[in-house]
N, C-alpha and C positions, 0 to 999 in steps of 0.2 A: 432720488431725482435731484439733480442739480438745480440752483436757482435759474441758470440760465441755460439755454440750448443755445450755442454757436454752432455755426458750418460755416464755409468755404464753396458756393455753389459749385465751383469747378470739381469739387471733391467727392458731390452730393450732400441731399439734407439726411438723410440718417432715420426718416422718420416712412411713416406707414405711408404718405403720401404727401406731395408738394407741395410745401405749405405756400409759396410763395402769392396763386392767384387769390386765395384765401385772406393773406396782410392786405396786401394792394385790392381792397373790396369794400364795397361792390362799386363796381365800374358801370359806368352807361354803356349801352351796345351799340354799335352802328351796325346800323338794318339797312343795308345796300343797293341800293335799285340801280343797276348797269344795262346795256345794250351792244350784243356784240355788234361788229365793223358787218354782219350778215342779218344785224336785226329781231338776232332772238334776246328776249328777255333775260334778264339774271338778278337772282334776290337772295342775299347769306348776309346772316349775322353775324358778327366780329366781337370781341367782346375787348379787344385791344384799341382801344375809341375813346377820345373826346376833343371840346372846342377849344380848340390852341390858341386863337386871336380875336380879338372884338370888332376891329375894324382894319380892315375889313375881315368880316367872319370868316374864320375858317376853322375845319373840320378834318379832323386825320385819323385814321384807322392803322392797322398795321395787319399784314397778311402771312400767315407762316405758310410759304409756297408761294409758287407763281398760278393762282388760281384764278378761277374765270372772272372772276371782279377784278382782279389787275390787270387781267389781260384786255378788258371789253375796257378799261379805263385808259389803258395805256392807247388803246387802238382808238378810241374815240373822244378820250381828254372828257366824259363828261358821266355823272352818277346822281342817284339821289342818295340821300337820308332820309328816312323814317321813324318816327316816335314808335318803338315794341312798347304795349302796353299791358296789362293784367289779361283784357278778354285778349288780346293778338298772340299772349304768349306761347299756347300749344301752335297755331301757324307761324310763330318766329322759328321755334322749335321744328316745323314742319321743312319749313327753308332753307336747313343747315344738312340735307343728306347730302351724301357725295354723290351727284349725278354726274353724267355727261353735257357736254356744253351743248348740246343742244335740246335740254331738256329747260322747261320754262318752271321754275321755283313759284313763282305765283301761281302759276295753274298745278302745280304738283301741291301748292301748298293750298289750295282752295281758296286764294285770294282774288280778289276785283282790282284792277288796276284804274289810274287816275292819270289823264296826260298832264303832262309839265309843260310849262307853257316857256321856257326859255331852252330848257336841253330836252335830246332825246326819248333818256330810260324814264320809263313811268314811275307811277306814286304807289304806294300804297293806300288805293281810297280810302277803309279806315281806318287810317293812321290819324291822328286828330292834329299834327305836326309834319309835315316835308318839307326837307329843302331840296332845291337844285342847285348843284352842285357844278363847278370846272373845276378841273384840275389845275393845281399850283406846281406840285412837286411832286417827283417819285423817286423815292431814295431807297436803295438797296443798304441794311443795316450791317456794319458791322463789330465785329469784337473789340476792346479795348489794344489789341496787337495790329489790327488791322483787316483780320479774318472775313470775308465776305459768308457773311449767312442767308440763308433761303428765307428771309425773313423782309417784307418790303410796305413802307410807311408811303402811306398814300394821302396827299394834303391836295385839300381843293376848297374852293372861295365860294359859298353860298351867296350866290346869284340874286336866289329868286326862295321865297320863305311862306310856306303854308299854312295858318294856325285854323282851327275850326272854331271860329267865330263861339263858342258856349268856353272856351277854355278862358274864354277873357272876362276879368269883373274889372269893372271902371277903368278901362284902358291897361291892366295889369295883367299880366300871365299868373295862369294859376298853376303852380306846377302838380301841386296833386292831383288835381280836381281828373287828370287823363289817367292815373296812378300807374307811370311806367315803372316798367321793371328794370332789373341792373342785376348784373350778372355776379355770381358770389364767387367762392372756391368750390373744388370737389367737383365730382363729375356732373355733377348734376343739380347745383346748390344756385336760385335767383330768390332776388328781394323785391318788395313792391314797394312803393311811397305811396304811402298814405297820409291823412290829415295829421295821423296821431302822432306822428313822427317831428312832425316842425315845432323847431324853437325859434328864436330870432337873437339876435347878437347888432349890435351900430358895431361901427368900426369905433375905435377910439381917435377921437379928434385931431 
């Protein structure tokens, strides 16, 4: 075995399985709460997510395919985000079947919903974390040649911000204390935050 493994993604990795989601891990998930332009619910996990801006907040996913969360997004400009946490994981999991659009991911995944009080698509009541969401942008991704891919990035400006009052000590976020999960590599591989996990670092001056 060589010290190094190189590839060429266009060439393939060469190996038993992709290692790529694996390097880039673990990722935060965005847990999607949509409403089609007919009113039905919609709720999928994405694992191609995180916060791109501070101010104003915003939140981007990426979609491979034109699926019902870009379609209810596109048609309505408006979604939530959800904190997937340790006990939600087997119902995060529950949320990601391929169904028909007019099937409800909440009620297929045994969830209670939460209205949002600035956009339409509901919450995830315990999610101990929601935002609501509008859309900013919706960009169809492509290759370095110019190649359009079935692949589409979805940015929107948290509105409106959920936290459940126990997740706060002296006015601070506590980020373990909800212990979300984040998505690893392999077909099946998430990690949880836990206390044990934290270090602390200052920036340098």
């Amino acid at each position: 075995m060589t010290e190094w493994h190189f590839y060429q993604p266009r060439d393939g990795h060469g190996l038993a399985h992709d290692p790529l989601n694996a390097i880039v891990a673990p990722r935060p998930i965005g847990w999607i709460g949509s409403r089609s332009a007919d009113g039905v619910a919609n709720l999928a996990p994405y694992s191609f997510f995180n916060l791109v801006n501070y101010t104003p907040p915003l939140i981007a996913f990426s979609s491979q395919g034109w699926k019902d969360s870009v379609a209810n997004i596109d048609a309505t400009r408006e979604f939530t985000w959800n904190l997937a946490t340790r006990d939600l994981a087997e119902a995060m999991n529950a949320s990601s079947a391929s169904v028909p659009p007019e099937v409800d991911e909440f009620t297929l995944a045994g969830l209670a919903t939460a209205p949002s009080r600035l956009v339409a698509p509901p919450r995830v009541a315990a999610s101990p974390v929601s935002f609501e969401c509008r859309l900013t942008q919706l960009i169809r991704l492509t290759t370095q040649e110019g190649r359009e891919l079935d692949q589409w990035l979805v940015i929107g400006e948290a509105v409106g911000i959920h936290i459940k009052s126990s997740m706060l000590e002296d006015g601070v976020y506590q980020t373990a204390r909800a212990r979300p999960i984040l998505r690893g590599g392999g077909p099946a591989d998430y990690f949880a935050i836990t206390e044990d996990a934290l270090f602390r670092m200052r920036r340098p001056g």
